[in-house]
Kinemage of the C-alpha trace (Angstrom):
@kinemage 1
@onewidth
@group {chain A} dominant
@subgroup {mainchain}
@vectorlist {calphas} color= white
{ca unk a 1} P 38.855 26.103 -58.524
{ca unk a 2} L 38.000 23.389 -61.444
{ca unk a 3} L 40.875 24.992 -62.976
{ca unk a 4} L 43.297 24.511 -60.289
{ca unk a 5} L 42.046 20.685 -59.123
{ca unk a 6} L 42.733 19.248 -62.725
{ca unk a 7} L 46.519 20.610 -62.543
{ca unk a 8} L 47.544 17.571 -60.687
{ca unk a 9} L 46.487 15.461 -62.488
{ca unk a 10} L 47.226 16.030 -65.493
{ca unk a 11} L 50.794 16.682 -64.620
{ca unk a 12} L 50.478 12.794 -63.138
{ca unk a 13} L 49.479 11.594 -66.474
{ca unk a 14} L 52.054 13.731 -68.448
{ca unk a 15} L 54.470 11.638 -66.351
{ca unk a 16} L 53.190 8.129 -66.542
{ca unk a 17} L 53.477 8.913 -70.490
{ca unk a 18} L 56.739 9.025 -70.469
{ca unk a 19} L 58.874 6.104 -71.090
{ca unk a 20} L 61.122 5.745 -68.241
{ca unk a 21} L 58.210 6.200 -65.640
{ca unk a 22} L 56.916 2.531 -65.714
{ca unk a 23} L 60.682 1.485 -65.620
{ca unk a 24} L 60.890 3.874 -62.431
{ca unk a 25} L 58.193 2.857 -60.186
{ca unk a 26} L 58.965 -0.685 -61.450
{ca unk a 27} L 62.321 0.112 -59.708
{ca unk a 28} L 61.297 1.996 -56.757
{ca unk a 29} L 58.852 -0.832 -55.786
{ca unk a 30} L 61.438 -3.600 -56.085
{ca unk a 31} L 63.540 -1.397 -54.308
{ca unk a 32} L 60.784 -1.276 -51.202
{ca unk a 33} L 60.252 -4.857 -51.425
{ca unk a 34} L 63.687 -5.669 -50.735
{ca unk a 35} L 64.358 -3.278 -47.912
{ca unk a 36} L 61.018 -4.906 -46.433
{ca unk a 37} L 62.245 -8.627 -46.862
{ca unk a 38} L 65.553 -7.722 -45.949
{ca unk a 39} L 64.658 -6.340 -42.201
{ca unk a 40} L 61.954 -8.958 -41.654
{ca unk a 41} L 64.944 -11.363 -42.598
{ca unk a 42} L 66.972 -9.302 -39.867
{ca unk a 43} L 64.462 -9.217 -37.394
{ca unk a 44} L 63.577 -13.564 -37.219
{ca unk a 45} L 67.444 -13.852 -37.273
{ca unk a 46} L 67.903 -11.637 -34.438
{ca unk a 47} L 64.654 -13.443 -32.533
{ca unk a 48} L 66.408 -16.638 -33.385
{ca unk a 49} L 70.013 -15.653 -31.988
{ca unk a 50} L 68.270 -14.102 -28.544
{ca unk a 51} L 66.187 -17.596 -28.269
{ca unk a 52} L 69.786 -19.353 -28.905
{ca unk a 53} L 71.313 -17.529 -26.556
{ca unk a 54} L 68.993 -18.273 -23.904
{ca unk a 55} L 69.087 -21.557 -24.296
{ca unk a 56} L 72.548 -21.762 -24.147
{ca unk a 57} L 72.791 -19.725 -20.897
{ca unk a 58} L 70.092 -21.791 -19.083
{ca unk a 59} L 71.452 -25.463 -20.181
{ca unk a 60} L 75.080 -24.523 -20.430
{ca unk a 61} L 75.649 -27.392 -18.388
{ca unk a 62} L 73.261 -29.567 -19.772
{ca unk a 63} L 76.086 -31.905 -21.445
{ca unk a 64} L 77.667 -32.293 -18.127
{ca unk a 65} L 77.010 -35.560 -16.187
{ca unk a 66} L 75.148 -34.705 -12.819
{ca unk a 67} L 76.308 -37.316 -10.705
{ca unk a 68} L 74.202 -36.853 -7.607
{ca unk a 69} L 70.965 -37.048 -9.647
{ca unk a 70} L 72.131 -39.863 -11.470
{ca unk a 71} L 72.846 -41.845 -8.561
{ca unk a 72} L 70.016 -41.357 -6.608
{ca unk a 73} L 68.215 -43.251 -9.892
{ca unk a 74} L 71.019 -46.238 -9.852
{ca unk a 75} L 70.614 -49.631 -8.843
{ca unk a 76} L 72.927 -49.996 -5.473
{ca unk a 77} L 75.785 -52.627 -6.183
{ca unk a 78} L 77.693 -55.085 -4.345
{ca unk a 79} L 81.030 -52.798 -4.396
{ca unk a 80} L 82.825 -56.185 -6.632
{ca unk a 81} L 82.783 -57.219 -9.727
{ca unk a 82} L 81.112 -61.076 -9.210
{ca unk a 83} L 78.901 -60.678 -6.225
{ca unk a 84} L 78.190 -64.038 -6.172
{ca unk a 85} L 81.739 -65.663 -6.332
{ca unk a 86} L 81.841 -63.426 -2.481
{ca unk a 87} L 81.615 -64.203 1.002
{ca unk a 88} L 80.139 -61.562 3.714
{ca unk a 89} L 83.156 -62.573 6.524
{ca unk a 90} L 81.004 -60.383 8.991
{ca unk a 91} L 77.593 -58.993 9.131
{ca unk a 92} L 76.190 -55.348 9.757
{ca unk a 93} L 75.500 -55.320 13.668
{ca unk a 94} L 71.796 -54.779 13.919
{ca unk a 95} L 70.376 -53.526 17.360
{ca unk a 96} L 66.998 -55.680 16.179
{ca unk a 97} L 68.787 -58.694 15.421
{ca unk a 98} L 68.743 -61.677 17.612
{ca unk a 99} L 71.620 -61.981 20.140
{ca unk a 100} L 73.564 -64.734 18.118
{ca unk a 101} L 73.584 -62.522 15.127
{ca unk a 102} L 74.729 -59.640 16.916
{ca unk a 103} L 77.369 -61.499 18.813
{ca unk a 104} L 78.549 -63.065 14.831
{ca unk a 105} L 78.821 -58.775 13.977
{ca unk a 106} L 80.735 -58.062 16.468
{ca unk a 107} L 85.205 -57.021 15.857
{ca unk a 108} L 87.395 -58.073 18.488
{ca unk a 109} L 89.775 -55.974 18.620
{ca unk a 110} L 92.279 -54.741 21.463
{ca unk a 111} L 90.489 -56.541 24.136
{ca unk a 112} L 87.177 -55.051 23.758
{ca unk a 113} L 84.106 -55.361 21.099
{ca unk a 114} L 83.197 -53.193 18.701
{ca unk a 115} L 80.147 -53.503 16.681
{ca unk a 116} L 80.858 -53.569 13.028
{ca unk a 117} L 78.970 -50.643 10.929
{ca unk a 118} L 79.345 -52.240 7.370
{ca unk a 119} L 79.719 -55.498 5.811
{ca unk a 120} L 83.192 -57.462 5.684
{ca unk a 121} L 83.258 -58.708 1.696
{ca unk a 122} L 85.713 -61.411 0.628
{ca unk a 123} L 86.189 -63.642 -2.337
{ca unk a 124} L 85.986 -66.997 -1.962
{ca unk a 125} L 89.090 -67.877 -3.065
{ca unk a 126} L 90.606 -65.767 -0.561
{ca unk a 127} L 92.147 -63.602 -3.350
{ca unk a 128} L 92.538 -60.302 -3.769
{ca unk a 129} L 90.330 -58.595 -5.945
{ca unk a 130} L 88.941 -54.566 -7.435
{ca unk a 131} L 86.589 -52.853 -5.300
{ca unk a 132} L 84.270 -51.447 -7.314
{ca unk a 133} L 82.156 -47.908 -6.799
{ca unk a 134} L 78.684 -49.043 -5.174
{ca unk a 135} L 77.117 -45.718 -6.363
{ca unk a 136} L 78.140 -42.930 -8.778
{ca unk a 137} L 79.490 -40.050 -6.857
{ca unk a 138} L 82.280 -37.229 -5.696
{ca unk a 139} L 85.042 -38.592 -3.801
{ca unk a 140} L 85.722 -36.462 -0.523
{ca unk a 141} L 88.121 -38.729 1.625
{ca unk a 142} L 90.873 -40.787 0.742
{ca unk a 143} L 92.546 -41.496 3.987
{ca unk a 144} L 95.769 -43.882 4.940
{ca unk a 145} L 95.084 -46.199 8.090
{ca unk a 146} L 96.696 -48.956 9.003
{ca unk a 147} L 94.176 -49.937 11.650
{ca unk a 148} L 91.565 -50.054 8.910
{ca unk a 149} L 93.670 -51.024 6.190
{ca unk a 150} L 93.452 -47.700 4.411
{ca unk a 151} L 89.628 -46.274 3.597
{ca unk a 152} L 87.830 -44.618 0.469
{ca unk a 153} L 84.732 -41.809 1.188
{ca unk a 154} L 82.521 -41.433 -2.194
{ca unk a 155} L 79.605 -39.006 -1.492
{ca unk a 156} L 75.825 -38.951 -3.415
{ca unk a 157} L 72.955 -37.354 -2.946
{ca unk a 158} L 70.904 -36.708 0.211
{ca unk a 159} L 73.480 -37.026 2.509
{ca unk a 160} L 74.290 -40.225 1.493
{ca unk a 161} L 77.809 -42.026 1.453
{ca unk a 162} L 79.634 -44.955 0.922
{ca unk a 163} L 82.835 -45.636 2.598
{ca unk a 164} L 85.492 -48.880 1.569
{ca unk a 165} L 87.748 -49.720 4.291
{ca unk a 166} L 90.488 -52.234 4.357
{ca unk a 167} L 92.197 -51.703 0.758
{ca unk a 168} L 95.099 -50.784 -1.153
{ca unk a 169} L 96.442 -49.823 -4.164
{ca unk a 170} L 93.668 -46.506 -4.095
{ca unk a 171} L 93.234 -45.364 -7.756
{ca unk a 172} L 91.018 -42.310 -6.872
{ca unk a 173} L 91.171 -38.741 -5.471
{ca unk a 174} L 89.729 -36.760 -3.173
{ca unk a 175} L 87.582 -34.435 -6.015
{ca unk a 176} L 87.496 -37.074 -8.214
{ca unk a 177} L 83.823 -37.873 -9.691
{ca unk a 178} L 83.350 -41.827 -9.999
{ca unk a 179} L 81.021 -43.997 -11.484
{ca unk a 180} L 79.106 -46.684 -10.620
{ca unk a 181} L 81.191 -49.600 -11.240
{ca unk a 182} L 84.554 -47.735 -11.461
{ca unk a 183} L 87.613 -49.827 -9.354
{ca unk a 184} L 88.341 -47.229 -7.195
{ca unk a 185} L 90.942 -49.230 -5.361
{ca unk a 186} L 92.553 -53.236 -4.138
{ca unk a 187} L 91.054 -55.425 -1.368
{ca unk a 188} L 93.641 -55.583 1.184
{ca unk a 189} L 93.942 -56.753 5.287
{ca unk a 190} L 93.288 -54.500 8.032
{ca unk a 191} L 94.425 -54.769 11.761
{ca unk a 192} L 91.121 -54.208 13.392
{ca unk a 193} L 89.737 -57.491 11.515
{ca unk a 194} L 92.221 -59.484 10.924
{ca unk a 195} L 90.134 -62.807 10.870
{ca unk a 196} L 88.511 -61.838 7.527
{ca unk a 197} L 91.729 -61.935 5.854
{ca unk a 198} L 91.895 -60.317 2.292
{ca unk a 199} L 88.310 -58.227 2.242
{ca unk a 200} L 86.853 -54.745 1.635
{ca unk a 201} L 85.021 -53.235 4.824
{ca unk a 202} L 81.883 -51.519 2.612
{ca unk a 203} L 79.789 -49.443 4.981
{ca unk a 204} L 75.830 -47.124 3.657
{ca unk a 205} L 75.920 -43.992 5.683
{ca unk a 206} L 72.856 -41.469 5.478
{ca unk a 207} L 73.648 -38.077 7.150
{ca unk a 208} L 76.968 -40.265 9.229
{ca unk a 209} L 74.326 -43.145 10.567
{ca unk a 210} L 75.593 -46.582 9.440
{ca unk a 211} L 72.999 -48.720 7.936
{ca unk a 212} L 73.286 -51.975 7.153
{ca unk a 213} L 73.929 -52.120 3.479
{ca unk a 214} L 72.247 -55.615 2.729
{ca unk a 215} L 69.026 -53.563 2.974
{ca unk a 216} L 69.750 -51.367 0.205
{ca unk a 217} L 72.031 -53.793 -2.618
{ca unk a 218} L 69.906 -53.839 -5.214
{ca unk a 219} L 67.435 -51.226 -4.810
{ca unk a 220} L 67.257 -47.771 -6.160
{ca unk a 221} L 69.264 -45.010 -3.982
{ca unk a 222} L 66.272 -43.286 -3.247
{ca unk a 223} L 64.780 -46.406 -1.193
{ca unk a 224} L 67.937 -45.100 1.779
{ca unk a 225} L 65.697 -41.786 1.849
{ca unk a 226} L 62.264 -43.367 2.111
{ca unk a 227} L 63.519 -46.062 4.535
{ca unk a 228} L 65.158 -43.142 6.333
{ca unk a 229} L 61.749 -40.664 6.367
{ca unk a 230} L 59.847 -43.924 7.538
{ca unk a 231} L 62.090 -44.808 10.488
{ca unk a 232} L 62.085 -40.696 11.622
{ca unk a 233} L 58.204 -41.026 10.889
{ca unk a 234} L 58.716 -44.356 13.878
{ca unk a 235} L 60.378 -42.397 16.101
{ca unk a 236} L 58.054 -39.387 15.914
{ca unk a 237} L 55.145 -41.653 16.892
{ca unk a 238} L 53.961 -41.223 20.329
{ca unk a 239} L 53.465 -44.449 22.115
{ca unk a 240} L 50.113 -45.522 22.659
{ca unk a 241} L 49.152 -45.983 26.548
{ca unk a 242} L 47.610 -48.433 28.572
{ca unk a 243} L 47.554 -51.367 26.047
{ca unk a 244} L 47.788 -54.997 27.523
{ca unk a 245} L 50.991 -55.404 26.082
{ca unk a 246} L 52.488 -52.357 27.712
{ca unk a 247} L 51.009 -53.487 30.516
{ca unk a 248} L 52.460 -57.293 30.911
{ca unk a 249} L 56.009 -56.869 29.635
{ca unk a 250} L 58.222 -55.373 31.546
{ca unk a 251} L 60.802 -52.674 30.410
{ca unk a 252} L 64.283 -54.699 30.319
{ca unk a 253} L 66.986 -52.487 30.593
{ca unk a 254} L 69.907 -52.929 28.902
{ca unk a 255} L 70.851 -56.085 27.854
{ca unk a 256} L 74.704 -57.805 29.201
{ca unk a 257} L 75.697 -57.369 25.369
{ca unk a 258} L 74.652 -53.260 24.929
{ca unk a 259} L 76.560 -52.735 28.653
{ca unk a 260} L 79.724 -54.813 27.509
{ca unk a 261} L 79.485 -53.523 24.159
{ca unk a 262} L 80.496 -49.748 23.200
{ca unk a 263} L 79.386 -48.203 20.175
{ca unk a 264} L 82.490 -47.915 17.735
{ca unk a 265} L 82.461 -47.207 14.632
{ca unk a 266} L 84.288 -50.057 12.465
């Protein structure tokens, strides 16, 4: 058995002695160091790729301007370039408003009243001038009307639009994404309001209820979904019974103005 267990060995050593065996596993173990480095090298660069990849697929559109999002962050603006070189011809009619100022909002037009659902903007030079996007946003009506004098829809998050009435000279389309600031079109005359001359009916609409857009000029598109919330949040409120208040006044019913005066939209 001694014998037998020293045969391997020595036949090791007999080989190490020889001159090209250093060389050899000096070789061989360059050889297996390379092959290692060379998948490891593979294997991050595929890891890297995949993780590339990924990326790519989930922000694909990252580059791309979101409009909706962006407006809901802007700053709501007069729809012209110098708001204060304009004129409001004619208020938003406000069912809380005193009876003067809702008789000031209201459109004669064809023998009957009409309660105006925007603001009447003018210069006040009397000149024409370029109505400007209020809000960034997709444009989804562009509509010819000579009783309005012609009308612009531009849509934004949240159910919210804004709508330019009485102009000319439109420069957009519907499917066309504007930005805030953008002249989307020319003040011009309409038939229904005749009175305010050369002007650009601008009208706030959340989910197609008119809101008077002096509420919102200036304040962050979001505020027309919190103001929103907070008047559904009103109505959702049950009264309260028997206070003294409830108990003194009366309940008026409608008023010679709401019973002579439909509700049109303007």
């Amino acid at each position: 058995m001694r014998e037998e267990e020293k045969k391997p060995t020595s036949t090791i050593r007999r080989i190490l002695k020889q001159r090209w065996a250093l060389s050899a596993i000096y070789i061989a173990s360059a050889a297996i160091i390379l092959a290692a480095a060379f998948l490891l090298q593979n294997s991050f660069d595929d890891s890297a790729k995949d993780g590339k990849e990924e990326s790519a697929e989930t922000g694909k559109n990252y580059g791309e301007p979101s409009v909706e999002v962006n407006s809901n962050l802007e700053t709501i603006k007069m729809p012209v370039a110098d708001a204060d070189k304009s004129v409001i011809k004619k208020q938003f009619y406000d069912v809380n408003a005193d009876e003067k100022a809702q008789e000031e909002a209201l459109v004669f037009y064809n023998n009957r009243y009409e309660q105006n659902k925007g603001i009447d903007i003018a210069m006040e030079d009397g000149k024409s001038f370029d109505v400007k996007a209020s809000l960034s946003g997709n444009v989804t009506k562009v509509q010819d009307d000579a009783l309005l004098g012609n009308l612009v829809e531009v849509e934004h998050e949240d159910g919210v639009v804004t709508r330019y009435q009485s102009v000319k000279d439109i420069k957009v389309a519907v499917g066309d994404k504007v930005k805030q600031g953008q002249a989307i079109a020319t003040a011009g005359k309409s038939q229904i309001n005749e009175e305010a001359g050369v002007h650009v009916h601008f009208e706030i609409r959340k989910d197609n209820i008119a809101l008077n857009p002096l509420d919102f000029v200036d304040k962050q598109a979001s505020a027309i979904q919190s103001a929103t919330e907070a008047e559904a949040d009103k109505e959702e409120t049950p009264a309260v019974e028997g206070s003294e208040a409830d108990k003194e006044t009366p309940a008026v019913e409608g008023s010679e103005a709401d019973k002579e005066t439909p509700a049109v939209e303007g």
